[in-house]
N, CA, C and O atoms as CSV, one atom per row, in Angstrom:
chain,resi,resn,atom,element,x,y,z
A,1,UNK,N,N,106.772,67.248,115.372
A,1,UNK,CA,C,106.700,68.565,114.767
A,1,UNK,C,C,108.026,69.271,114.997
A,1,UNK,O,O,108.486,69.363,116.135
A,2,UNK,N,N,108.672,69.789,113.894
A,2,UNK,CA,C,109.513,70.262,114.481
A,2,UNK,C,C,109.923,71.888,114.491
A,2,UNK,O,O,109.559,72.661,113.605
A,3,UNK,N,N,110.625,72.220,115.476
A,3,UNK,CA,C,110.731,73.959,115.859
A,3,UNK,C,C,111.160,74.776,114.691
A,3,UNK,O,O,111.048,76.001,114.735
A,4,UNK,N,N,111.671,74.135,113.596
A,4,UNK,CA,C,112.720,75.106,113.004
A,4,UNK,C,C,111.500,75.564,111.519
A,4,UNK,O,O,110.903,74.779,110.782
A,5,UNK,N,N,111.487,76.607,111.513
A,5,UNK,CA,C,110.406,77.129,110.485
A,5,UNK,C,C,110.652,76.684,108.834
A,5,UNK,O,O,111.759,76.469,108.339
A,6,UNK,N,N,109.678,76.625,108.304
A,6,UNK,CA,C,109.566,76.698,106.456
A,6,UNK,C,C,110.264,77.580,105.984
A,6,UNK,O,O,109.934,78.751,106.172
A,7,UNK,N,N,111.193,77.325,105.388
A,7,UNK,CA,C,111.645,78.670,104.378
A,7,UNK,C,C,110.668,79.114,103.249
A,7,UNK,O,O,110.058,78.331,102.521
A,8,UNK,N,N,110.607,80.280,103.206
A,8,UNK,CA,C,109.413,80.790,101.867
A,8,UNK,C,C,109.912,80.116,100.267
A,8,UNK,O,O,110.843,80.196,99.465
A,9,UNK,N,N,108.755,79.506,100.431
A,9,UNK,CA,C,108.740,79.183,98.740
A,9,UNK,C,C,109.388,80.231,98.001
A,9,UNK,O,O,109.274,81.357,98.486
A,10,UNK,N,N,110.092,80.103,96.854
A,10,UNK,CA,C,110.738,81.070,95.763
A,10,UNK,C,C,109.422,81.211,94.877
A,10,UNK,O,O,108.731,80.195,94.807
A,11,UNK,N,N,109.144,81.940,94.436
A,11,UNK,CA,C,108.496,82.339,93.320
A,11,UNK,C,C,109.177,82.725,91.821
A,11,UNK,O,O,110.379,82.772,91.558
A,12,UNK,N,N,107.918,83.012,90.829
A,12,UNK,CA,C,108.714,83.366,89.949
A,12,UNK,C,C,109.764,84.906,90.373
A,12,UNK,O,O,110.927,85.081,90.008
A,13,UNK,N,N,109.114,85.640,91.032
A,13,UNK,CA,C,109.712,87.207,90.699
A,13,UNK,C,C,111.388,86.588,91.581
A,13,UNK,O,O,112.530,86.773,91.162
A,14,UNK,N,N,111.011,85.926,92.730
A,14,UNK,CA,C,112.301,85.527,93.313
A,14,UNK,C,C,113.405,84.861,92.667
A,14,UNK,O,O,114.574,85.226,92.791
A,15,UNK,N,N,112.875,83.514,91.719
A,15,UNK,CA,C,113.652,82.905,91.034
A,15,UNK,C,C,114.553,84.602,89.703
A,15,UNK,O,O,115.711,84.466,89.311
A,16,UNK,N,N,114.094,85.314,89.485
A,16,UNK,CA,C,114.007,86.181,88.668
A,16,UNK,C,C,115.016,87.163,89.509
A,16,UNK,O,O,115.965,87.509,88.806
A,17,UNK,N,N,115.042,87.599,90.592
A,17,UNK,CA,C,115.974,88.168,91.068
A,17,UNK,C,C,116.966,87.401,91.370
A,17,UNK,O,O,117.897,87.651,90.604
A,18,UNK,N,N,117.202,86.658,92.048
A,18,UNK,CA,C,118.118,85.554,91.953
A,18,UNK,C,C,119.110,85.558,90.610
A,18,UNK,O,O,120.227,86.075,90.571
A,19,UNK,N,N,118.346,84.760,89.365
A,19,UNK,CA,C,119.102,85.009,88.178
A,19,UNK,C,C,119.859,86.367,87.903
A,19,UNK,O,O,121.086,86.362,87.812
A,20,UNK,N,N,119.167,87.465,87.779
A,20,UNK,CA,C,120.014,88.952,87.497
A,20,UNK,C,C,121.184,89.111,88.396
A,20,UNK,O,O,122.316,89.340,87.970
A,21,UNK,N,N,120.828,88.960,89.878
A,21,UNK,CA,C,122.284,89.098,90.708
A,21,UNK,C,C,123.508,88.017,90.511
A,21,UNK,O,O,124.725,88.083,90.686
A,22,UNK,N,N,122.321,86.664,89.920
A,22,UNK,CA,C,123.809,85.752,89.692
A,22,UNK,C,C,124.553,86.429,88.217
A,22,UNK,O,O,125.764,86.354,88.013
A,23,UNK,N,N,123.536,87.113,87.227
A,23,UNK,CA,C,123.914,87.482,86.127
A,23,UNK,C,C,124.813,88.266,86.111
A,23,UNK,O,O,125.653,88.187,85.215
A,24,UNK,N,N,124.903,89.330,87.180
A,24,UNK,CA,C,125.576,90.620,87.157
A,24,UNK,C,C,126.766,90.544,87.915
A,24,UNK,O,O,127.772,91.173,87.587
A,25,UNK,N,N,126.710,89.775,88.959
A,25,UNK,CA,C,127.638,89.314,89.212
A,25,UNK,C,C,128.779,88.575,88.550
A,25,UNK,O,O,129.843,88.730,89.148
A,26,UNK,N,N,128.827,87.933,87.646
A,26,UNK,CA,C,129.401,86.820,86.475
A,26,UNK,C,C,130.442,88.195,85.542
A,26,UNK,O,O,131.529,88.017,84.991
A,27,UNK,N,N,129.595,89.589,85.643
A,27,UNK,CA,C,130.439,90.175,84.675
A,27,UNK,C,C,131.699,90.949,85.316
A,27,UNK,O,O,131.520,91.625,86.329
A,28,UNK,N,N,132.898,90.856,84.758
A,28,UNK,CA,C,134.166,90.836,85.163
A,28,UNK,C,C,134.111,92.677,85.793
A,28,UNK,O,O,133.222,93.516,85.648
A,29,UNK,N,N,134.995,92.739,86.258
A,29,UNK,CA,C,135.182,94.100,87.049
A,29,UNK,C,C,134.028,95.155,87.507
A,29,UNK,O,O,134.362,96.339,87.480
A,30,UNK,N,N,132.561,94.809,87.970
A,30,UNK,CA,C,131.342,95.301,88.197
A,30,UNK,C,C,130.646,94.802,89.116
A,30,UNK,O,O,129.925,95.430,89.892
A,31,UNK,N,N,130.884,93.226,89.067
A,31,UNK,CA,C,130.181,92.195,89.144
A,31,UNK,C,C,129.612,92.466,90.566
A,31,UNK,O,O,128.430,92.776,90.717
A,32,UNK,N,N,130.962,92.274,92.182
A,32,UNK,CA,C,130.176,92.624,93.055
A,32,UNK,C,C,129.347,93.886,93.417
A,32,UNK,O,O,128.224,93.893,93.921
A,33,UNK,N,N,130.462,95.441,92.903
A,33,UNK,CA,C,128.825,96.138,93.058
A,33,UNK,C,C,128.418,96.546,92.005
A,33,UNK,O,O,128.599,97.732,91.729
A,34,UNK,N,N,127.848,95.815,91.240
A,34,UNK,CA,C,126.957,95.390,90.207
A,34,UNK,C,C,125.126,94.677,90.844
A,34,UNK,O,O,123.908,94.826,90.751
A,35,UNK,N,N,126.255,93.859,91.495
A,35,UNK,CA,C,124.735,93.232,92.818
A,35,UNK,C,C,124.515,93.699,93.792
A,35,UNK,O,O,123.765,92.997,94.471
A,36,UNK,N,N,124.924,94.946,94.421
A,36,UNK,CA,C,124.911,95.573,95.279
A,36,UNK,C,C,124.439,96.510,94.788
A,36,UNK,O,O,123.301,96.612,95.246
A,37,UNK,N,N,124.727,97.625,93.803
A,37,UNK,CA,C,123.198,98.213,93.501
A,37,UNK,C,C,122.105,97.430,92.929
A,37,UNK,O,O,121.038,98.034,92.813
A,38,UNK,N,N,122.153,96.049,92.495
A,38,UNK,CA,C,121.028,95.547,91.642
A,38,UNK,C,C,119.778,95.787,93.197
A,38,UNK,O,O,118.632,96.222,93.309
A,39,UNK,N,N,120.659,95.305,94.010
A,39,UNK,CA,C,119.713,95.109,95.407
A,39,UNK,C,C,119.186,95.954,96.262
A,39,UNK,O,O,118.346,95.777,97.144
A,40,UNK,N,N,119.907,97.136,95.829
A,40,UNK,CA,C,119.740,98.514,96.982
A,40,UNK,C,C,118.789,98.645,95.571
A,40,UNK,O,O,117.766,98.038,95.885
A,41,UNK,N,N,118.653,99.033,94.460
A,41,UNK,CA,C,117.155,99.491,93.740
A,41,UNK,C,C,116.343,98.696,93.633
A,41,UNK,O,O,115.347,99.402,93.471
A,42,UNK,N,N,115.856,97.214,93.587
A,42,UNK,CA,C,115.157,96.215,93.690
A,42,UNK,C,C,115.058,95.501,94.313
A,42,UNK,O,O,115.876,94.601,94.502
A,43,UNK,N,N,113.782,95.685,94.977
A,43,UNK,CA,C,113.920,95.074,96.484
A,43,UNK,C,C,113.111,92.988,95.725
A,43,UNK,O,O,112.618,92.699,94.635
A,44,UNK,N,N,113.292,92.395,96.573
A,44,UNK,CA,C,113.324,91.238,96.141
A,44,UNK,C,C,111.864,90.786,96.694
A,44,UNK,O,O,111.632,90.917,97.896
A,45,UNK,N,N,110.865,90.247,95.803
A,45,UNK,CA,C,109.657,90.244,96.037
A,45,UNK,C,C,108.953,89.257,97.512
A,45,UNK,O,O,107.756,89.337,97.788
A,46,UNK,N,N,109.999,88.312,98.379
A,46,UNK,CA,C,109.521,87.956,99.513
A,46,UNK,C,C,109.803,89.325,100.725
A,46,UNK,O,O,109.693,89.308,101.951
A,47,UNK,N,N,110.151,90.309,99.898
A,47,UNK,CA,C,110.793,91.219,101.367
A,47,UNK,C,C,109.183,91.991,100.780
A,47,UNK,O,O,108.296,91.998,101.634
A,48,UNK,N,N,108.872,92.531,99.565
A,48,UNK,CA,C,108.039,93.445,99.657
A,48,UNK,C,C,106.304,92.672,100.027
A,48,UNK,O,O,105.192,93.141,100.267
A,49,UNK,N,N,106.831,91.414,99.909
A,49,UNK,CA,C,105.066,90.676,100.870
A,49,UNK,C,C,105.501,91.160,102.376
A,49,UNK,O,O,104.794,91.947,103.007
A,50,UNK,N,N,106.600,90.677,102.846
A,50,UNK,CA,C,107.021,91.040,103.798
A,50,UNK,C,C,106.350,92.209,105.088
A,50,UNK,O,O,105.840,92.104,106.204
A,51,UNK,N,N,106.836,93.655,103.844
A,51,UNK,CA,C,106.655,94.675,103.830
A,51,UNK,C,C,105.234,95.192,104.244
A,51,UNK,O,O,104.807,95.900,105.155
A,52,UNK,N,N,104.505,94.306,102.817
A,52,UNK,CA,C,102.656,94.464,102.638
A,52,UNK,C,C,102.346,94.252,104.127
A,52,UNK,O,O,101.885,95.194,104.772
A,53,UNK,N,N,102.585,93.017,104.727
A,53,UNK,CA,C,101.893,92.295,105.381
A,53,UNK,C,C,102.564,93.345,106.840
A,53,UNK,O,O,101.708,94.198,106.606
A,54,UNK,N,N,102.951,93.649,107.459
A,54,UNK,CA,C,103.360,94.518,108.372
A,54,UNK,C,C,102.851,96.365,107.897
A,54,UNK,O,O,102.549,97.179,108.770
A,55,UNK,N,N,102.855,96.592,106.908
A,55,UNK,CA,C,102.107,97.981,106.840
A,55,UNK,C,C,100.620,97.995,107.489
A,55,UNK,O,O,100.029,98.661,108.338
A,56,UNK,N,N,100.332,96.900,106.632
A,56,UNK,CA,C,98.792,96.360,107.134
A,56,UNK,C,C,98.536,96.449,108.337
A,56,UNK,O,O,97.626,97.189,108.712
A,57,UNK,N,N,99.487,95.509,109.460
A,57,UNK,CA,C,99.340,95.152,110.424
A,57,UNK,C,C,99.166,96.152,111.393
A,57,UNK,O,O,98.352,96.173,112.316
A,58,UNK,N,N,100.061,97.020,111.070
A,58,UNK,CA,C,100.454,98.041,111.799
A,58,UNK,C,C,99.470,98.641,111.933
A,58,UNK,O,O,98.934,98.667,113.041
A,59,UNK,N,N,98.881,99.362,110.766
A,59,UNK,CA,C,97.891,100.816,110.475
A,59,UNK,C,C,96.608,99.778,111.209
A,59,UNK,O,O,95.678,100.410,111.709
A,60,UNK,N,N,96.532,98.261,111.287
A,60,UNK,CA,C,95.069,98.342,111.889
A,60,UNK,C,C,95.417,98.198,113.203
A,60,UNK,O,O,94.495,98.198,114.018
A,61,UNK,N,N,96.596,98.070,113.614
A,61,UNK,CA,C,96.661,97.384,115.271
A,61,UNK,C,C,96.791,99.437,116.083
A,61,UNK,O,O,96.517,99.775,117.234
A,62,UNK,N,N,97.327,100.405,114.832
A,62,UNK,CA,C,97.465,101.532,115.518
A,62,UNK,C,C,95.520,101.912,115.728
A,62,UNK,O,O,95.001,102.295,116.777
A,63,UNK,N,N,95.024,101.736,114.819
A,63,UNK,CA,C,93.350,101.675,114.487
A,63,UNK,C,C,92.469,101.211,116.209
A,63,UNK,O,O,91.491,101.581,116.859
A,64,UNK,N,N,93.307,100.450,116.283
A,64,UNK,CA,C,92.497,99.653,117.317
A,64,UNK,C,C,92.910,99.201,118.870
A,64,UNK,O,O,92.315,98.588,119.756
A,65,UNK,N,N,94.187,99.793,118.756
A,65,UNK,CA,C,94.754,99.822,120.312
A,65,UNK,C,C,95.128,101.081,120.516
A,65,UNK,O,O,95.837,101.709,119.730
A,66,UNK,N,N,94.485,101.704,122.022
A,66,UNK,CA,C,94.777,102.649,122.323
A,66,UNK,C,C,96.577,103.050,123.246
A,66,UNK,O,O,97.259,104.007,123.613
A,67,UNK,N,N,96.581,101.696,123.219
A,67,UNK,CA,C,98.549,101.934,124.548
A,67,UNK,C,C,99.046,100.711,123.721
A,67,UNK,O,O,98.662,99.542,123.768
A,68,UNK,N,N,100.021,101.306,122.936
A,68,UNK,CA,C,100.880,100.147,122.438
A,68,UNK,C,C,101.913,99.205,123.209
A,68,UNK,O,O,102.385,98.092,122.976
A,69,UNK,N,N,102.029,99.968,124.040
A,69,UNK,CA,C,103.077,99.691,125.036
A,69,UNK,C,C,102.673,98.293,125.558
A,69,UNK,O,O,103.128,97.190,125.259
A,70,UNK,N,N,101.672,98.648,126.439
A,70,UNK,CA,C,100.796,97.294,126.940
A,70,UNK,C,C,101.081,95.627,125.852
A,70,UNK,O,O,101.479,94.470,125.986
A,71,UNK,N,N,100.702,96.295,125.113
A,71,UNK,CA,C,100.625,95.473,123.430
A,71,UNK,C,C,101.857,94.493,123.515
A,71,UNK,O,O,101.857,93.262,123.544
A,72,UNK,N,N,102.846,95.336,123.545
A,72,UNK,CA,C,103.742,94.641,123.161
A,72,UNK,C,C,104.559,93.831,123.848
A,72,UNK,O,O,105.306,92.916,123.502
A,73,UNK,N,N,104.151,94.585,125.436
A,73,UNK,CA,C,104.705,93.800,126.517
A,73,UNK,C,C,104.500,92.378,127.008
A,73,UNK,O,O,105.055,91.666,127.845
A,74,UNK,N,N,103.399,92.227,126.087
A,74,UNK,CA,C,102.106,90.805,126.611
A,74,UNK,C,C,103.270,89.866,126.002
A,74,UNK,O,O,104.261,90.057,125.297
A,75,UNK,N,N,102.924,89.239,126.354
A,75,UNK,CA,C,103.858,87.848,125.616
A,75,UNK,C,C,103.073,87.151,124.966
A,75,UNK,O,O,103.630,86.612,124.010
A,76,UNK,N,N,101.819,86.882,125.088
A,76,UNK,CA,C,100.999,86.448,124.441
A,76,UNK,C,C,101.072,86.699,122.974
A,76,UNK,O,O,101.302,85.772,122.197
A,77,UNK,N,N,100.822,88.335,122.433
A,77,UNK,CA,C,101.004,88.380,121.573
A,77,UNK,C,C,102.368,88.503,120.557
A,77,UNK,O,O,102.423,88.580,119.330
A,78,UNK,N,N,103.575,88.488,121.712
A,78,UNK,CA,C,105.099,88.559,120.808
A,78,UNK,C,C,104.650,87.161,120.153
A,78,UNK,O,O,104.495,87.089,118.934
A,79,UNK,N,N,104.415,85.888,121.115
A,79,UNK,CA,C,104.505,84.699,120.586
A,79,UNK,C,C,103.797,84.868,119.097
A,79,UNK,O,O,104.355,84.484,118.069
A,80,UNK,N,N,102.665,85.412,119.119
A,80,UNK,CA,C,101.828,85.034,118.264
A,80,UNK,C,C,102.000,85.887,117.274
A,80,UNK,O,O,101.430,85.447,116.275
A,81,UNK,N,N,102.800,87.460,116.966
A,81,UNK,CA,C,103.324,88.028,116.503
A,81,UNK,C,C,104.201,87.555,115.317
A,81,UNK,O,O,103.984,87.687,114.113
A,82,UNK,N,N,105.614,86.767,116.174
A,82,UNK,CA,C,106.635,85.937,116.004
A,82,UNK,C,C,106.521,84.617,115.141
A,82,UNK,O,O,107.347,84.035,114.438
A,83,UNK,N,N,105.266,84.367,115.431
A,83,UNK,CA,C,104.708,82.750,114.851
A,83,UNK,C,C,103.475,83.590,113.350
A,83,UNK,O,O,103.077,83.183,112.258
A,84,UNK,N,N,103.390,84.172,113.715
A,84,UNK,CA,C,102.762,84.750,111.971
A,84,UNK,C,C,103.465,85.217,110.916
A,84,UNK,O,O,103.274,84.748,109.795
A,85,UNK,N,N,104.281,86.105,111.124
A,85,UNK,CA,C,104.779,86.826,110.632
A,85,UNK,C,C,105.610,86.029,109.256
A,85,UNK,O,O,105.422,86.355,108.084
A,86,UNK,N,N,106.765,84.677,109.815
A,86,UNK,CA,C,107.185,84.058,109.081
A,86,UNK,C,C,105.941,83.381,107.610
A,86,UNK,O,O,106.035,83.033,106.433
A,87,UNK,N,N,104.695,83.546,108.848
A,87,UNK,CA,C,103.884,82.067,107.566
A,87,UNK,C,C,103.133,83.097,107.542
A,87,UNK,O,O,101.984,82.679,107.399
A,88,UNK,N,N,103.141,84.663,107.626
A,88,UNK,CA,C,102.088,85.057,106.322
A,88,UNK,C,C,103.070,85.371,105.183
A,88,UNK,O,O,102.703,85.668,104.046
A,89,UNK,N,N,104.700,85.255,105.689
A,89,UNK,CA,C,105.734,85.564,104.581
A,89,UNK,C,C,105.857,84.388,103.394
A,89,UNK,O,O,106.380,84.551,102.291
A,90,UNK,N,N,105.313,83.302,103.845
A,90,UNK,CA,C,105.794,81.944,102.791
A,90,UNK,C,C,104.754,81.502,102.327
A,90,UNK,O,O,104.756,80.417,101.746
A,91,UNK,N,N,103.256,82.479,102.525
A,91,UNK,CA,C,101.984,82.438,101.844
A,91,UNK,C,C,101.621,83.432,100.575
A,91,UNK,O,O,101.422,84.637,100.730
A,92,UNK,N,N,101.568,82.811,99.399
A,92,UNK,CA,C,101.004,83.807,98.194
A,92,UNK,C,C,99.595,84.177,98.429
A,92,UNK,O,O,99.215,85.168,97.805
A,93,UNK,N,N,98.859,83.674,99.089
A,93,UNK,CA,C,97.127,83.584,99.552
A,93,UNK,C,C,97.125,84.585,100.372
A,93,UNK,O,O,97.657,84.607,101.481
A,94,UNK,N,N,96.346,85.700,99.693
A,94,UNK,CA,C,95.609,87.105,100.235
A,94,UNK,C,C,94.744,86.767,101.581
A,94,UNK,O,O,94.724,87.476,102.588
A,95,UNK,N,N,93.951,85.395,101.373
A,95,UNK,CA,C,93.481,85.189,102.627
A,95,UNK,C,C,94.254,84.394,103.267
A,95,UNK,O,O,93.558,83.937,104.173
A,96,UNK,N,N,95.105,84.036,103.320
A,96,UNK,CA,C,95.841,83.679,104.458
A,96,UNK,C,C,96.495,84.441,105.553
A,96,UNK,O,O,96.533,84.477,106.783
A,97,UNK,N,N,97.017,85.065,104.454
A,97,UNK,CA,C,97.624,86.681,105.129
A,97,UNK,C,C,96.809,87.689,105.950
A,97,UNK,O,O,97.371,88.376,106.803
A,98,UNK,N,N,95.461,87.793,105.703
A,98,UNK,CA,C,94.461,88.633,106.129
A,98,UNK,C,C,94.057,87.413,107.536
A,98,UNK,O,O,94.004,87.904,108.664
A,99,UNK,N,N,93.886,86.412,107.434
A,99,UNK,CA,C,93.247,85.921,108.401
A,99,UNK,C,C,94.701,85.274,109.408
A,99,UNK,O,O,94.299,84.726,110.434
A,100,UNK,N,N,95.992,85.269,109.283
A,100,UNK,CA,C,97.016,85.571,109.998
A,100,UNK,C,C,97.283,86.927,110.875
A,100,UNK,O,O,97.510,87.075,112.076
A,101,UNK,N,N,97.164,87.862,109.789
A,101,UNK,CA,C,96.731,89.295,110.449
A,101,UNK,C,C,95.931,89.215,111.700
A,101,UNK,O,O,96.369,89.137,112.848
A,102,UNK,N,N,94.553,89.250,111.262
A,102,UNK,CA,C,93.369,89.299,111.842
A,102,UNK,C,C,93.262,88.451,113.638
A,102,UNK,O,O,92.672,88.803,114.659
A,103,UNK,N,N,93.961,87.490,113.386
A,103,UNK,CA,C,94.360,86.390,114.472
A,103,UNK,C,C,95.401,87.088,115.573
A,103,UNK,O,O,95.126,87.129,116.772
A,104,UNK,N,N,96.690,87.658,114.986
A,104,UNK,CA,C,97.651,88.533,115.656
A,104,UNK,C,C,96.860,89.651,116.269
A,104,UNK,O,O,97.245,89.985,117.390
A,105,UNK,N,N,95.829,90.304,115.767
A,105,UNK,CA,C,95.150,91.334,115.864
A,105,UNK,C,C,94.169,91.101,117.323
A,105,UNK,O,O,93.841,91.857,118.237
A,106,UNK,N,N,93.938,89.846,117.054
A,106,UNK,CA,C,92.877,89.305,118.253
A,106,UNK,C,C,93.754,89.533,119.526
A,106,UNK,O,O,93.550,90.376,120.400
A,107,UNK,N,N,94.754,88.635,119.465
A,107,UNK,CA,C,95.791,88.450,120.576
A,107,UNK,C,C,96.146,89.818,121.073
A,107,UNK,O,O,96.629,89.878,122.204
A,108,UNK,N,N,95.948,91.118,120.275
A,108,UNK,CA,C,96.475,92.396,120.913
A,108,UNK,C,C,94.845,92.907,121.603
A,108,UNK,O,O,94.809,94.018,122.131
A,109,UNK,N,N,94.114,92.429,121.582
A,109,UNK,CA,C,92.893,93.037,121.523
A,109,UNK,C,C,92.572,92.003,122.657
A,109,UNK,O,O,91.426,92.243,123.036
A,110,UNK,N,N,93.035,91.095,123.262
A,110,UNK,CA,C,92.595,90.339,123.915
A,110,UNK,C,C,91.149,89.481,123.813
A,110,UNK,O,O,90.335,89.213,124.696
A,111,UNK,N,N,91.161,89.114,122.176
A,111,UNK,CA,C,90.095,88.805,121.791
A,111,UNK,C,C,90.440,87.120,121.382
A,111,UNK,O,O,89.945,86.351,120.557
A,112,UNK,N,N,91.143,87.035,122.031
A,112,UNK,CA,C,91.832,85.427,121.032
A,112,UNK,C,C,91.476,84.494,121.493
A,112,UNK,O,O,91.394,84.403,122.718
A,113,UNK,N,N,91.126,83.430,120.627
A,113,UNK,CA,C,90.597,81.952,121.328
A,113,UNK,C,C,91.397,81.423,122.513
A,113,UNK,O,O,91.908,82.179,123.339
A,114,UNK,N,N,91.476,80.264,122.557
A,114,UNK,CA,C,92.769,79.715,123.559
A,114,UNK,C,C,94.019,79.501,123.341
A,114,UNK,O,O,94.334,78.821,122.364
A,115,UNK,N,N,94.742,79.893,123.976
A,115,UNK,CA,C,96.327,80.046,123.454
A,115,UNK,C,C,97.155,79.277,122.757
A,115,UNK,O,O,98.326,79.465,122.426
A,116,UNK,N,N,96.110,78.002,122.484
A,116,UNK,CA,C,97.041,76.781,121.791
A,116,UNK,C,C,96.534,77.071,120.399
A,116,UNK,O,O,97.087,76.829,119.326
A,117,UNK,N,N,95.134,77.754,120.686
A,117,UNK,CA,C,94.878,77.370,118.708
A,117,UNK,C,C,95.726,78.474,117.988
A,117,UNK,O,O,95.776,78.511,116.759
């Protein structure tokens, strides 16, 4: 098995941003900030799953832990934090993401199976 993580699948909207910045870029005297605002107004659709998936996280872990502090200090859950975060990013599956969540959620709650699963 090895340590070094999956890069997120491209999608269409990704393949799609991709093209416009290579597009805008290509045109003579604009080109670099041409893609530099393309990017500061359109955010690129693996950042806004990204995004989803940590708003989420947040508003239920503020929901349900009273001392964040504690939370974050555990190592338990950085690991498990750290180890979701990437693979609810390279998942299009609503339930994957929810039950990645939900799992991170345990680990702050001290509700989590055994540390290997």
């Amino acid at each position: 098995m090895s340590d070094v993580p999956d890069q997120p699948s491209p999608n269409r909207g990704d393949v799609a941003h991709f093209l416009t910045r290579l597009g805008i870029s290509l045109v003579p005297g604009v080109g670099g900030a041409g893609v530099e605002l393309f990017n500061a107004l359109i955010t690129p659709p693996v950042v806004i799953r990204r995004n989803e998936w940590l708003s989420k996280f947040l508003e239920e872990l503020n929901k349900r832990v009273s001392n964040l502090e504690d939370v974050v200090e555990n190592p338990q859950f950085v690991t498990a934090f750290l180890q979701a975060l990437p693979m609810a990013v390279r998942t299009h599956q609503q339930e994957k993401r929810d039950a990645l969540r939900n799992a991170v959620l345990n680990v702050a709650l001290s509700q989590a199976p055994e540390e290997t699963r």
